[in-house]
PDBQT receptor file of N, H, CA, C and O in Angstrom, charges set to zero:
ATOM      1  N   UNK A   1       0.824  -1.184   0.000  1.00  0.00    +0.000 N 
ATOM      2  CA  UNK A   1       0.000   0.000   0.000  1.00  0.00    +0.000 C 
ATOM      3  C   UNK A   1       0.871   1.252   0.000  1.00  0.00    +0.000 C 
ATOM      4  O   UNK A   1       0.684   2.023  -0.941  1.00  0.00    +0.000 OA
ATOM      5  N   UNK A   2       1.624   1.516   0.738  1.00  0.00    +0.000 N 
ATOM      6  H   UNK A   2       1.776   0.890   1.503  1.00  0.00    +0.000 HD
ATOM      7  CA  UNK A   2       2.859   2.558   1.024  1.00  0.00    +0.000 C 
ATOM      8  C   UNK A   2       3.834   2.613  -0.311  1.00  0.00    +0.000 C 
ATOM      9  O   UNK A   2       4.698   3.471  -0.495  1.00  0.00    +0.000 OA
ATOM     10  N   UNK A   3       3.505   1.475  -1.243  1.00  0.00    +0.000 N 
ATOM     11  H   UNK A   3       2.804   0.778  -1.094  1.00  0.00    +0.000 HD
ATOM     12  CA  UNK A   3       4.459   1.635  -2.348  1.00  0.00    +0.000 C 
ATOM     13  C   UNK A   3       3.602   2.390  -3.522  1.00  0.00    +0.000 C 
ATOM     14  O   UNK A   3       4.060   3.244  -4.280  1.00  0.00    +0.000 OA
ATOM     15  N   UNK A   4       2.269   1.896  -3.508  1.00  0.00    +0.000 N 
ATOM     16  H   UNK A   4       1.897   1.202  -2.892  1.00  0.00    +0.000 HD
ATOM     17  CA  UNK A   4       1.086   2.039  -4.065  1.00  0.00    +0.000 C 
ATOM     18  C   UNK A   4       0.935   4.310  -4.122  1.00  0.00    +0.000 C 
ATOM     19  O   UNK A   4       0.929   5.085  -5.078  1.00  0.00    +0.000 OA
ATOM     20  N   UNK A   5       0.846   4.542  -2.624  1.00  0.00    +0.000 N 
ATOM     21  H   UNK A   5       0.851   3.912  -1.847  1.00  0.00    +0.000 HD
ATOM     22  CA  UNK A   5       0.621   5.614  -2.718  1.00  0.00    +0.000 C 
ATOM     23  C   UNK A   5       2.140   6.722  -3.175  1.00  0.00    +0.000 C 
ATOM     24  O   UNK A   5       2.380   7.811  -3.698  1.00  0.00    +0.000 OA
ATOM     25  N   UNK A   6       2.755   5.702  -2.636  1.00  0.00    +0.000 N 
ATOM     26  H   UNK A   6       2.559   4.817  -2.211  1.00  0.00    +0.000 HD
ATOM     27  CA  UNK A   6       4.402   6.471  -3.448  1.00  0.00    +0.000 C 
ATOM     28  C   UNK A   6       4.310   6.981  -4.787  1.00  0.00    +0.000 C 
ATOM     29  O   UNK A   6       4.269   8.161  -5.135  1.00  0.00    +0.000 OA
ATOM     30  N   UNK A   7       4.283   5.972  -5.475  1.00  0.00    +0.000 N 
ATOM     31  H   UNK A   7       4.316   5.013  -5.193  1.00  0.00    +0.000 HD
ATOM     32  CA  UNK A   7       4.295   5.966  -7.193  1.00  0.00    +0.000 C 
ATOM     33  C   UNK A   7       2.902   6.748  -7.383  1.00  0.00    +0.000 C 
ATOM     34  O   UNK A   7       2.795   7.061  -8.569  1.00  0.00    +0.000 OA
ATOM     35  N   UNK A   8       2.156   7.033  -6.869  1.00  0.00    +0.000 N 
ATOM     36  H   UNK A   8       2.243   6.779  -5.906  1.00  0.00    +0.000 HD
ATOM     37  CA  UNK A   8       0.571   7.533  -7.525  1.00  0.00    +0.000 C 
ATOM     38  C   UNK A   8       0.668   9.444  -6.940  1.00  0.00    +0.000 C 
ATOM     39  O   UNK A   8      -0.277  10.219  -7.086  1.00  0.00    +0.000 OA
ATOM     40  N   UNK A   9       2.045   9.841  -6.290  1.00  0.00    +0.000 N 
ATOM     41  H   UNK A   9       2.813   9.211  -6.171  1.00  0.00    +0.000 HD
ATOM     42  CA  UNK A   9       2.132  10.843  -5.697  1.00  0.00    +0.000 C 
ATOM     43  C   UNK A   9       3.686  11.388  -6.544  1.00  0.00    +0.000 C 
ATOM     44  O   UNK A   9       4.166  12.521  -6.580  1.00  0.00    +0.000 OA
ATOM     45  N   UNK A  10       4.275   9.912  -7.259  1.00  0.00    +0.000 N 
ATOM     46  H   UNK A  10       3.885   8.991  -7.230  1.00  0.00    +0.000 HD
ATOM     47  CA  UNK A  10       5.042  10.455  -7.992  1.00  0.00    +0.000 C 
ATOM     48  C   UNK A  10       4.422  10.563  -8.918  1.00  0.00    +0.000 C 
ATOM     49  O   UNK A  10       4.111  11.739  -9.109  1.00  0.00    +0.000 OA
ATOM     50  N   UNK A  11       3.991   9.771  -9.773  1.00  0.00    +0.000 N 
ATOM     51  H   UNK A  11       4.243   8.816  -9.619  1.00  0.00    +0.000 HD
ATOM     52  CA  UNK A  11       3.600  10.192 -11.093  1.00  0.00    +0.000 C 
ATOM     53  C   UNK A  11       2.654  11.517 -11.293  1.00  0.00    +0.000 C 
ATOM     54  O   UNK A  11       2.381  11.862 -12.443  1.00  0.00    +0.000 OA
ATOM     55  N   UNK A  12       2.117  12.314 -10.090  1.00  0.00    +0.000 N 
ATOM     56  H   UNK A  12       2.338  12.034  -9.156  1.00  0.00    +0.000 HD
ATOM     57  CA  UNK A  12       1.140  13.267 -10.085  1.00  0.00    +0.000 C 
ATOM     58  C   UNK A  12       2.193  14.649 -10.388  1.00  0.00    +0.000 C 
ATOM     59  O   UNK A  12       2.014  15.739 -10.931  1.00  0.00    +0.000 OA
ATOM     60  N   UNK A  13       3.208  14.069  -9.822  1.00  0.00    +0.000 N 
ATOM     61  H   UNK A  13       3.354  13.184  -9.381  1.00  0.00    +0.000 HD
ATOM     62  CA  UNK A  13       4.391  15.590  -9.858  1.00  0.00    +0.000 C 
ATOM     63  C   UNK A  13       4.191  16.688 -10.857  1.00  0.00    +0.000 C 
ATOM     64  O   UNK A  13       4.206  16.655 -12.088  1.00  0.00    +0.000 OA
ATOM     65  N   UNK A  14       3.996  17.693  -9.993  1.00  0.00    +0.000 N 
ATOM     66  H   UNK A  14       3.984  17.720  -8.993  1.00  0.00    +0.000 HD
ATOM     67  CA  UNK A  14       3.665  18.560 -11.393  1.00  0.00    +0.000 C 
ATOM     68  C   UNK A  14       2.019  19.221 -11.921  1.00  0.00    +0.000 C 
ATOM     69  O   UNK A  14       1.716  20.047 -12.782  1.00  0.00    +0.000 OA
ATOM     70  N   UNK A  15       1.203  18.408 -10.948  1.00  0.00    +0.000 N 
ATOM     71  H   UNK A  15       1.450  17.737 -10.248  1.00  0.00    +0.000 HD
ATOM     72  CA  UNK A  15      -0.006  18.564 -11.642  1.00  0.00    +0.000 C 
ATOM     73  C   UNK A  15      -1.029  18.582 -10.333  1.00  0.00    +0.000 C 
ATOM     74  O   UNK A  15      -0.724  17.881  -9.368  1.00  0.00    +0.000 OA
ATOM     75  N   UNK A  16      -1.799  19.087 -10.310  1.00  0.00    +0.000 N 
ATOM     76  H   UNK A  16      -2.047  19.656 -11.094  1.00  0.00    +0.000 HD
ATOM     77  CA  UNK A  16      -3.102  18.888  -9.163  1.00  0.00    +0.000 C 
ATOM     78  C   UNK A  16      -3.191  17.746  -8.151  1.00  0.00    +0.000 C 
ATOM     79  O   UNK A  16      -3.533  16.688  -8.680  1.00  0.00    +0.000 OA
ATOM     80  N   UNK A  17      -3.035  17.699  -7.205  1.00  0.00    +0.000 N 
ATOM     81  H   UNK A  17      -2.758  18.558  -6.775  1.00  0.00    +0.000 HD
ATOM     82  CA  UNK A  17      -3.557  16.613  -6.602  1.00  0.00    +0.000 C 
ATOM     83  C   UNK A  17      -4.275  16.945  -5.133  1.00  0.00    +0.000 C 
ATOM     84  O   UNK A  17      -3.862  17.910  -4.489  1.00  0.00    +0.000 OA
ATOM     85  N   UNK A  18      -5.109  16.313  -4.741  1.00  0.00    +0.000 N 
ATOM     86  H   UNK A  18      -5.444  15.529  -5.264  1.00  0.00    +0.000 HD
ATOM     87  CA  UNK A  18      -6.013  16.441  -4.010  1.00  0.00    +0.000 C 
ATOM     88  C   UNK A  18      -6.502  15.766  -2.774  1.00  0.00    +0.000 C 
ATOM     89  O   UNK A  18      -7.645  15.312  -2.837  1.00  0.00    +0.000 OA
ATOM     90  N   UNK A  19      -5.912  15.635  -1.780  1.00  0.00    +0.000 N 
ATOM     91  H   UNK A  19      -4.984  16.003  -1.728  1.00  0.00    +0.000 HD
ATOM     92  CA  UNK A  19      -5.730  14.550  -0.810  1.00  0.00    +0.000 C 
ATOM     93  C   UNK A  19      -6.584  14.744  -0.051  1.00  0.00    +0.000 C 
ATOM     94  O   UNK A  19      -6.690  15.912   0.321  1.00  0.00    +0.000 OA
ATOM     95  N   UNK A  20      -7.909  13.366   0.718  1.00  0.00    +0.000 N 
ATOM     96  H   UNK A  20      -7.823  12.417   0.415  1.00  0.00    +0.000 HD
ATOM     97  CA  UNK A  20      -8.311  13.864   1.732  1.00  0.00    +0.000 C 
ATOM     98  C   UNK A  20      -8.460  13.254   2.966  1.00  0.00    +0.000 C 
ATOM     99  O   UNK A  20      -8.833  12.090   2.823  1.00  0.00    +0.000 OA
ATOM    100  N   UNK A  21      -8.306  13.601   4.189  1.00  0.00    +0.000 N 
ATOM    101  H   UNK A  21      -8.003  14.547   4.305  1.00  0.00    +0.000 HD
ATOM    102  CA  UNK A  21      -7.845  12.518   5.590  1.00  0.00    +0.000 C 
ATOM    103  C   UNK A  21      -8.329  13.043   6.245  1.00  0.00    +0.000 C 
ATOM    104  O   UNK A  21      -8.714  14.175   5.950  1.00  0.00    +0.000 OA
ATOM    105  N   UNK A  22      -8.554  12.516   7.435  1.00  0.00    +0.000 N 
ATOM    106  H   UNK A  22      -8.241  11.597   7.674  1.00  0.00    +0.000 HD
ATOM    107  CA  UNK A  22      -9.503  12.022   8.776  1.00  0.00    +0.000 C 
ATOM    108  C   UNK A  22      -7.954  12.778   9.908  1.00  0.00    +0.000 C 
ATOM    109  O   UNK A  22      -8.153  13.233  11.034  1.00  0.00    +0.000 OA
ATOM    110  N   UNK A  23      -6.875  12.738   9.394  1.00  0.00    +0.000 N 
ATOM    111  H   UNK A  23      -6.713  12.368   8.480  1.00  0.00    +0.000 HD
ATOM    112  CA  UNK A  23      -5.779  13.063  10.098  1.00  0.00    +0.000 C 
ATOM    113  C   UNK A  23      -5.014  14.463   9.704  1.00  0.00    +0.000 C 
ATOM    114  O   UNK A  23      -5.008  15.049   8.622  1.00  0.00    +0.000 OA
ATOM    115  N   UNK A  24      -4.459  14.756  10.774  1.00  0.00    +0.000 N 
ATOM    116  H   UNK A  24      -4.464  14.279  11.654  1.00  0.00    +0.000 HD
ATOM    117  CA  UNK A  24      -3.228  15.959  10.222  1.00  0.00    +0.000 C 
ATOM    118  C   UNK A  24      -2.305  15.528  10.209  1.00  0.00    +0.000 C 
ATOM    119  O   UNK A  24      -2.271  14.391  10.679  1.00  0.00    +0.000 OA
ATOM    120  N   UNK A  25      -1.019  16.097   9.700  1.00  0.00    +0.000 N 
ATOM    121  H   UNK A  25      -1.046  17.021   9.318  1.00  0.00    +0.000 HD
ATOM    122  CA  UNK A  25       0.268  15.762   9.289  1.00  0.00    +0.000 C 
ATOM    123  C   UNK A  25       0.966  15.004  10.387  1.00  0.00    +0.000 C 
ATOM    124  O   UNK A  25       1.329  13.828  10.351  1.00  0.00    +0.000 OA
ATOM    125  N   UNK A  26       1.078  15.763  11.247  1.00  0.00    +0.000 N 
ATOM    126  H   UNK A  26       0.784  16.718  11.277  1.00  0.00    +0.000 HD
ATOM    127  CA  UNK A  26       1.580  14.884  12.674  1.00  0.00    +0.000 C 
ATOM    128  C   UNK A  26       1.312  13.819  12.905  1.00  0.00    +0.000 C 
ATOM    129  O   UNK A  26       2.231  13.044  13.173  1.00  0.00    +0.000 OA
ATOM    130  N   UNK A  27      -0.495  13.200  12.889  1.00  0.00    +0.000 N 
ATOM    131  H   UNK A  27      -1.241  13.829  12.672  1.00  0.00    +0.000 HD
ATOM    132  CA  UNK A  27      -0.964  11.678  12.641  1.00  0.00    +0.000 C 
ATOM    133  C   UNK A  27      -0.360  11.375  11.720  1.00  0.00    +0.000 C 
ATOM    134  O   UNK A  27       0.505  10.509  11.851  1.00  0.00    +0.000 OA
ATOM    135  N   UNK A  28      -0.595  11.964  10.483  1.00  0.00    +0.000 N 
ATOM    136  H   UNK A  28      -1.298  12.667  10.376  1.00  0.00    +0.000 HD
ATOM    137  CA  UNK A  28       0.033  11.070   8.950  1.00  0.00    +0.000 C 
ATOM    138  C   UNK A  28       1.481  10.758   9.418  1.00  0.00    +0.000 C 
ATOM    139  O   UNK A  28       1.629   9.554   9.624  1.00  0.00    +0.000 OA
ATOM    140  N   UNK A  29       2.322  11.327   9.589  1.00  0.00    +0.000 N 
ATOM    141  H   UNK A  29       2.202  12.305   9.421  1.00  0.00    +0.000 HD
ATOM    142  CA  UNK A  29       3.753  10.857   9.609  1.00  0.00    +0.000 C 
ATOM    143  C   UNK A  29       3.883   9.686  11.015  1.00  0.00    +0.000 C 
ATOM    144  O   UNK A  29       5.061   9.329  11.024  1.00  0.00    +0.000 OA
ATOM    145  N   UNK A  30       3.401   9.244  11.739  1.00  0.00    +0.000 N 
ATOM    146  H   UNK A  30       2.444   9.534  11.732  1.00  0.00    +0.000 HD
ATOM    147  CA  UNK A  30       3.103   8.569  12.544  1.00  0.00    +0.000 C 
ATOM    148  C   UNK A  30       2.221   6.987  11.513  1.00  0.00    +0.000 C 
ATOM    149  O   UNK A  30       2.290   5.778  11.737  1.00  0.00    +0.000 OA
ATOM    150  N   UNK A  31       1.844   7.382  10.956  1.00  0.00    +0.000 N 
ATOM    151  H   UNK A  31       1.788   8.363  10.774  1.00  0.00    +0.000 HD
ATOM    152  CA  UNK A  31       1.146   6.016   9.952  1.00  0.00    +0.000 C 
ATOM    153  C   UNK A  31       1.877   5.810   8.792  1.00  0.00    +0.000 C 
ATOM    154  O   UNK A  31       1.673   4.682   8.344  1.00  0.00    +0.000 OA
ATOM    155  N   UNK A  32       3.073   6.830   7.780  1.00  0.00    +0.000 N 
ATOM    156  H   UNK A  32       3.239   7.746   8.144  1.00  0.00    +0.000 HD
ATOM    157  CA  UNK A  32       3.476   6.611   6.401  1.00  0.00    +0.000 C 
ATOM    158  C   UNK A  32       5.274   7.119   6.904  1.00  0.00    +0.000 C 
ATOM    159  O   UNK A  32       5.651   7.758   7.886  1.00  0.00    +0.000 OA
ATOM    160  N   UNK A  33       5.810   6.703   6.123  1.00  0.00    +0.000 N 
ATOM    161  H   UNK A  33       5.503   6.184   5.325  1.00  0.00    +0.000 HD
ATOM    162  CA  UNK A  33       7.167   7.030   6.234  1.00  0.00    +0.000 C 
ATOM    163  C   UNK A  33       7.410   8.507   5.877  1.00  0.00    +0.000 C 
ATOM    164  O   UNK A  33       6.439   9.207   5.588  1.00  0.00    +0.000 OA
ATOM    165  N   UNK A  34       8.337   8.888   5.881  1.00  0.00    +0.000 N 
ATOM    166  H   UNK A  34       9.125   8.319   6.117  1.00  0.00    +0.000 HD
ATOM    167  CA  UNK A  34       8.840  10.194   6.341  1.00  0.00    +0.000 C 
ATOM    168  C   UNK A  34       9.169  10.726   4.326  1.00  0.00    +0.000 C 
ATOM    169  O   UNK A  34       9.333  11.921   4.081  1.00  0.00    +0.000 OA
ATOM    170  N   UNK A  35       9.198  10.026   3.543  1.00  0.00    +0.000 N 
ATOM    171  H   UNK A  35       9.066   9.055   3.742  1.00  0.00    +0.000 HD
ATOM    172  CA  UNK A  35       9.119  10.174   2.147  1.00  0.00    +0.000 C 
ATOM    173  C   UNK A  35       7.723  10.763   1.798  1.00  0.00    +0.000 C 
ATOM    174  O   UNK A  35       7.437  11.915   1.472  1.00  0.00    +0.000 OA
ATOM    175  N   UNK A  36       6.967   9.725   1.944  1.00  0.00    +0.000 N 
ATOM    176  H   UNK A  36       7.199   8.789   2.209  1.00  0.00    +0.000 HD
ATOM    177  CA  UNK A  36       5.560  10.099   1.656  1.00  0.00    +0.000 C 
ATOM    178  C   UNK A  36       5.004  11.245   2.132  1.00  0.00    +0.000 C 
ATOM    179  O   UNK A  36       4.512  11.921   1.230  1.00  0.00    +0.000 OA
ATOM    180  N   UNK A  37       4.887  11.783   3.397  1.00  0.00    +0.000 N 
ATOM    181  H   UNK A  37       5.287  11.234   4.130  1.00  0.00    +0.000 HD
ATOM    182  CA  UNK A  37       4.053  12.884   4.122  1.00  0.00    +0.000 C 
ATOM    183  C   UNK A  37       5.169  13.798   3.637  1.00  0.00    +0.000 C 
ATOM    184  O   UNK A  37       4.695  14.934   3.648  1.00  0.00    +0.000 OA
ATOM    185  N   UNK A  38       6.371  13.831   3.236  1.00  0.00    +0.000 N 
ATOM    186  H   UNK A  38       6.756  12.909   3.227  1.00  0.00    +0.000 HD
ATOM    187  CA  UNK A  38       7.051  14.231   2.288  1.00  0.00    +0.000 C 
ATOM    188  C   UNK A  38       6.437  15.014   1.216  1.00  0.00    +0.000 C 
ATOM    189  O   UNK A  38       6.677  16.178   0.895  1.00  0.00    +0.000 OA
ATOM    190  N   UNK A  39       5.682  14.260   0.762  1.00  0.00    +0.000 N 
ATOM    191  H   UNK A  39       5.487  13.314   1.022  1.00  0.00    +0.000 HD
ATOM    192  CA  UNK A  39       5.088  14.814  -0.414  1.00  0.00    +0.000 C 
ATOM    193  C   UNK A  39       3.525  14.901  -0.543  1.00  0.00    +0.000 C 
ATOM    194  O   UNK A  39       2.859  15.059  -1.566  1.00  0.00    +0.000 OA
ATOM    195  N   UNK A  40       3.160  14.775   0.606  1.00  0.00    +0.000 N 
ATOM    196  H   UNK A  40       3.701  14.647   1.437  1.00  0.00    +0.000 HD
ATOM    197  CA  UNK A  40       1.746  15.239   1.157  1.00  0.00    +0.000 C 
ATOM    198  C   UNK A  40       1.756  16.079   1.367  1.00  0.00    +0.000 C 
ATOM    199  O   UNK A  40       0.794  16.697   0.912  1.00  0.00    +0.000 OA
ATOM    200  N   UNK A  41       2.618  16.788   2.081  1.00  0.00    +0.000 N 
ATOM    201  H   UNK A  41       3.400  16.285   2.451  1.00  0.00    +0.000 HD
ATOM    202  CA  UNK A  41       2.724  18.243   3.206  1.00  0.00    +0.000 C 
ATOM    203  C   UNK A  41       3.342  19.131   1.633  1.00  0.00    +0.000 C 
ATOM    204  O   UNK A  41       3.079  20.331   1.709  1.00  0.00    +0.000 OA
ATOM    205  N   UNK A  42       3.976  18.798   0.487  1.00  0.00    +0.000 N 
ATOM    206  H   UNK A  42       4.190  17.823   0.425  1.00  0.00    +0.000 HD
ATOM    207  CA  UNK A  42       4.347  19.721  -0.121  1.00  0.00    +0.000 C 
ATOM    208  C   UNK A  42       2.935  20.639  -1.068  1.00  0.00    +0.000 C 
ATOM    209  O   UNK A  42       1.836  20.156  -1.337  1.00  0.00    +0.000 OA
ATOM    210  N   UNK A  43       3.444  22.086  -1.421  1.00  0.00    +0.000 N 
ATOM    211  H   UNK A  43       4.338  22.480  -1.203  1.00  0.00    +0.000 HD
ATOM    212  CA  UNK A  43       1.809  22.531  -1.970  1.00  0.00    +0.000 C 
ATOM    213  C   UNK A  43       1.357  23.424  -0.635  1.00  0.00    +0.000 C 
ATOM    214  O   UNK A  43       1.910  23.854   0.377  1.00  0.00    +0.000 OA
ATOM    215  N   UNK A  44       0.275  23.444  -1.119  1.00  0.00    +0.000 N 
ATOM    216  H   UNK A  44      -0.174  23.095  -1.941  1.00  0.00    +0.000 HD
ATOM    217  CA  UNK A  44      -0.704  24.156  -0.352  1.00  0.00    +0.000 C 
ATOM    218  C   UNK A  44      -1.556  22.766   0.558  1.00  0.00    +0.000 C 
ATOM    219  O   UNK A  44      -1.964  21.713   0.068  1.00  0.00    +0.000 OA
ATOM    220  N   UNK A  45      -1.620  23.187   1.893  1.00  0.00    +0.000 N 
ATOM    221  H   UNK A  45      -1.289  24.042   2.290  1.00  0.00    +0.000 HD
ATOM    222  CA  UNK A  45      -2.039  22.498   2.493  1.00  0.00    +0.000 C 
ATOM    223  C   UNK A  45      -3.138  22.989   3.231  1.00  0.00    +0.000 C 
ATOM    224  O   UNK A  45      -2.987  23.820   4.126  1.00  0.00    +0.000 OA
ATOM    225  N   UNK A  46      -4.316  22.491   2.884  1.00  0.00    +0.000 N 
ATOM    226  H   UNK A  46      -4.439  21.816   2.156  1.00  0.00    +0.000 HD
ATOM    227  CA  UNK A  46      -5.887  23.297   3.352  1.00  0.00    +0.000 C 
ATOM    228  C   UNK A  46      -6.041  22.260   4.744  1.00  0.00    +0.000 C 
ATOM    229  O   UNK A  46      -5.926  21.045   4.580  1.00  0.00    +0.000 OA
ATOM    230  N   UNK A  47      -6.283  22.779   5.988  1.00  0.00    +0.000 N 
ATOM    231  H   UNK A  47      -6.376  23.766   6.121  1.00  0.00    +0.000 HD
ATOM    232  CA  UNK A  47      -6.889  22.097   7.243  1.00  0.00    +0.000 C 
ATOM    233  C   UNK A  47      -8.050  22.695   7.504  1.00  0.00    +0.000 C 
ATOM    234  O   UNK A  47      -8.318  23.892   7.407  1.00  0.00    +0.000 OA
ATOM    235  N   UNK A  48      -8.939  21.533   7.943  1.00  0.00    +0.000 N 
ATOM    236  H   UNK A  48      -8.722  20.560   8.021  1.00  0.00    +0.000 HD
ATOM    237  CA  UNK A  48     -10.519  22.493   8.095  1.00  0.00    +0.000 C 
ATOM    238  C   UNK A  48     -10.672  21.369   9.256  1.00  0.00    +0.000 C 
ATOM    239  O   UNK A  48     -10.412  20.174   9.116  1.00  0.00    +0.000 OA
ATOM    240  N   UNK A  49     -11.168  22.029  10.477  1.00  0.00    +0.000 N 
ATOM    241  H   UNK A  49     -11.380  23.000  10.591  1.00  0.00    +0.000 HD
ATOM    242  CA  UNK A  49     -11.718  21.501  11.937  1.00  0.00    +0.000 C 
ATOM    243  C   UNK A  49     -13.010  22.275  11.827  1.00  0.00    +0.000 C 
ATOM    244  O   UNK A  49     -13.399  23.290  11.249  1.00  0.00    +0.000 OA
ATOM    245  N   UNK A  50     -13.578  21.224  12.750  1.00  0.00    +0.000 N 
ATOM    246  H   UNK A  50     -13.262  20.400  13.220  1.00  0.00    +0.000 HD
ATOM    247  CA  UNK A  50     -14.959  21.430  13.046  1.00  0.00    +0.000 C 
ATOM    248  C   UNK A  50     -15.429  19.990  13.543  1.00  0.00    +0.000 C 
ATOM    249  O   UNK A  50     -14.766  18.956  13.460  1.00  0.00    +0.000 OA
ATOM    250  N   UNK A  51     -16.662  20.127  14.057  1.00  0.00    +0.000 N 
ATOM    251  H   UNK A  51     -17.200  20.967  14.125  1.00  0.00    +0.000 HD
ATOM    252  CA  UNK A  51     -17.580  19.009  14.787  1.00  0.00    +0.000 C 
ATOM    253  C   UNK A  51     -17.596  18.046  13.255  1.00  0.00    +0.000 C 
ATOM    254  O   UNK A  51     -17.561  18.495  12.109  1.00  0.00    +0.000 OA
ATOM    255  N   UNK A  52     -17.668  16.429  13.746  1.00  0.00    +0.000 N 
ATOM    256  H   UNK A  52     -17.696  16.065  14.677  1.00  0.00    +0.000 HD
ATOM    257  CA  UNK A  52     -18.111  15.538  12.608  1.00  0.00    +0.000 C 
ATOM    258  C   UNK A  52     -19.731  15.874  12.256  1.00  0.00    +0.000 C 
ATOM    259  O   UNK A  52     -20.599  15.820  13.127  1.00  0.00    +0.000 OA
ATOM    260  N   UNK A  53     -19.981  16.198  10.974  1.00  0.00    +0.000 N 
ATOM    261  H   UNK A  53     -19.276  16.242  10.266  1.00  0.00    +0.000 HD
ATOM    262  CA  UNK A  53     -21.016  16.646  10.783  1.00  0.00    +0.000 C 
ATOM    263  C   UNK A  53     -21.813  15.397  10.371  1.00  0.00    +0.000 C 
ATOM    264  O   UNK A  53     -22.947  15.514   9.907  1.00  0.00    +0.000 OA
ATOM    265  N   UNK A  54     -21.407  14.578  10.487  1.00  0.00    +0.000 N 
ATOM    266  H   UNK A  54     -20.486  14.483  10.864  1.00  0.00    +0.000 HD
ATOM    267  CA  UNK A  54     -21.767  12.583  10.065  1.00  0.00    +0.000 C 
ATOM    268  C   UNK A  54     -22.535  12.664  11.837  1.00  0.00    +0.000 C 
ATOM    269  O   UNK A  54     -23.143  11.595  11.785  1.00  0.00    +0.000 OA
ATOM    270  N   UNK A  55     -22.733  13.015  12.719  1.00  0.00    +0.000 N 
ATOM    271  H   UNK A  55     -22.239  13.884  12.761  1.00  0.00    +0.000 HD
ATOM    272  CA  UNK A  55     -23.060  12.587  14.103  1.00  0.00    +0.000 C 
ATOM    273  C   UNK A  55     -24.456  13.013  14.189  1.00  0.00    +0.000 C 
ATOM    274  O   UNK A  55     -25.129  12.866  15.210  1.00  0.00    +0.000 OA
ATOM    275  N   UNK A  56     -25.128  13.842  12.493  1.00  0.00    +0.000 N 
ATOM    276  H   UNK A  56     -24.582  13.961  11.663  1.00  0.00    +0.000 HD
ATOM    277  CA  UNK A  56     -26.591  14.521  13.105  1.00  0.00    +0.000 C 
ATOM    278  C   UNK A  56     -26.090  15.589  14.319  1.00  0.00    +0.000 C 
ATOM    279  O   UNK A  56     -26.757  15.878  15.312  1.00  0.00    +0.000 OA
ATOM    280  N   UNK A  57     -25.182  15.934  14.092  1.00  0.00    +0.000 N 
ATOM    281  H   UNK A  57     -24.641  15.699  13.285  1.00  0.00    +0.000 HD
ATOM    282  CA  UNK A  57     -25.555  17.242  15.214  1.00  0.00    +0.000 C 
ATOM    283  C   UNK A  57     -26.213  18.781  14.977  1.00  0.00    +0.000 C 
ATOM    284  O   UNK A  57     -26.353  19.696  15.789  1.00  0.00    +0.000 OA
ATOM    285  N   UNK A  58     -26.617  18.691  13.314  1.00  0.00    +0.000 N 
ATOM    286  H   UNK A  58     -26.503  17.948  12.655  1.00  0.00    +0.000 HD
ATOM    287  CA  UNK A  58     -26.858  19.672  12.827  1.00  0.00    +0.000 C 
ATOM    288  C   UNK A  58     -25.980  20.938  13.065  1.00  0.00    +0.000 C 
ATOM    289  O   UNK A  58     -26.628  21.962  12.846  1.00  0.00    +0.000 OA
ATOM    290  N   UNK A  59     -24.898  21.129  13.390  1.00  0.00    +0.000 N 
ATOM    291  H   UNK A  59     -24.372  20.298  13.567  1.00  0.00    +0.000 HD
ATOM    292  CA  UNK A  59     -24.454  21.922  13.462  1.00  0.00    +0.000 C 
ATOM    293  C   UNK A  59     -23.111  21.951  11.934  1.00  0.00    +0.000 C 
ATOM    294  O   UNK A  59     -22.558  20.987  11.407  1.00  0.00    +0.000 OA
ATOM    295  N   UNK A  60     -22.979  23.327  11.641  1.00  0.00    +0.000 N 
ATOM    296  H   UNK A  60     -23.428  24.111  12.070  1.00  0.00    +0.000 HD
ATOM    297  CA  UNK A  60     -22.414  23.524  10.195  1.00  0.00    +0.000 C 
ATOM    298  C   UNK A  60     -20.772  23.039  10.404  1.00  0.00    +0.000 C 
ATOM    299  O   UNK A  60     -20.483  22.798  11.576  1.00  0.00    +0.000 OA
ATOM    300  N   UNK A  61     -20.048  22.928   9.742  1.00  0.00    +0.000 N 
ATOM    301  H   UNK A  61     -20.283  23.123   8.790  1.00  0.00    +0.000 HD
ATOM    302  CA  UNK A  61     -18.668  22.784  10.155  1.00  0.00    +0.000 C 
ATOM    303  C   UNK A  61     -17.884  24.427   9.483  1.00  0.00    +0.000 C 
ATOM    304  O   UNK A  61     -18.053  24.982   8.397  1.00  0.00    +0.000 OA
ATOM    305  N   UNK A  62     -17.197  24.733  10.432  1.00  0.00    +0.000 N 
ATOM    306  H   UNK A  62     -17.060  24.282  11.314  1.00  0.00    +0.000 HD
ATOM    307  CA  UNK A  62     -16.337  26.004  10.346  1.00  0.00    +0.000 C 
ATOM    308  C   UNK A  62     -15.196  25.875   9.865  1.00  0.00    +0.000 C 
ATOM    309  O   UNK A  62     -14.810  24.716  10.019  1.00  0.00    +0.000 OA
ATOM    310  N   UNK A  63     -14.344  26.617   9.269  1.00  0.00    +0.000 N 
ATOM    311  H   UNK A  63     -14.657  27.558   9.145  1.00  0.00    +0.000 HD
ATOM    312  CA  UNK A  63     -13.342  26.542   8.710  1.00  0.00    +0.000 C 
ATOM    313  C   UNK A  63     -12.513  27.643   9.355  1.00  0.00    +0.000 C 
ATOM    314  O   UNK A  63     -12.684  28.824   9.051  1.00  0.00    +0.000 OA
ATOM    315  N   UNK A  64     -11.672  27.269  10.190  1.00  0.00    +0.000 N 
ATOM    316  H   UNK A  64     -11.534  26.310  10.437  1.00  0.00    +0.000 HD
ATOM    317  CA  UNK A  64     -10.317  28.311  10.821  1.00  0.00    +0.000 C 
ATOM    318  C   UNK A  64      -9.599  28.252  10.641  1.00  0.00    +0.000 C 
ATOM    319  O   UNK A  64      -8.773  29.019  11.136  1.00  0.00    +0.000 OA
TER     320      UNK A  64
């Protein structure tokens, strides 16, 4: 799997890519080697917190 997302983050080089996780960088590098979040963390990196909006809490999720 870790080789899987290697090559699919190399071959993107250069062009859009769009990642989306349940984790922040600190988790990620704790689950993928230090190559990979490597090239996760490079770019623009958008973080958005807020309540899981999956729980029915009706409440909106915020972006800070």
């Amino acid at each position: 799997m870790l080789q899987a997302i290697f090559d699919v983050l190399e071959m993107r080089k250069g062009r859009p890519v769009v990642i989306v996780s349940n984790h922040d960088l600190r988790k990620l590098s704790e689950i993928y080697d230090e190559r990979i979040v490597s090239r996760l963390s490079a770019g623009t990196v958008l973080e958005i917190r807020g309540q899981d909006r999956r729980r029915n809490t009706g409440r909106k999720m915020r972006i800070e």
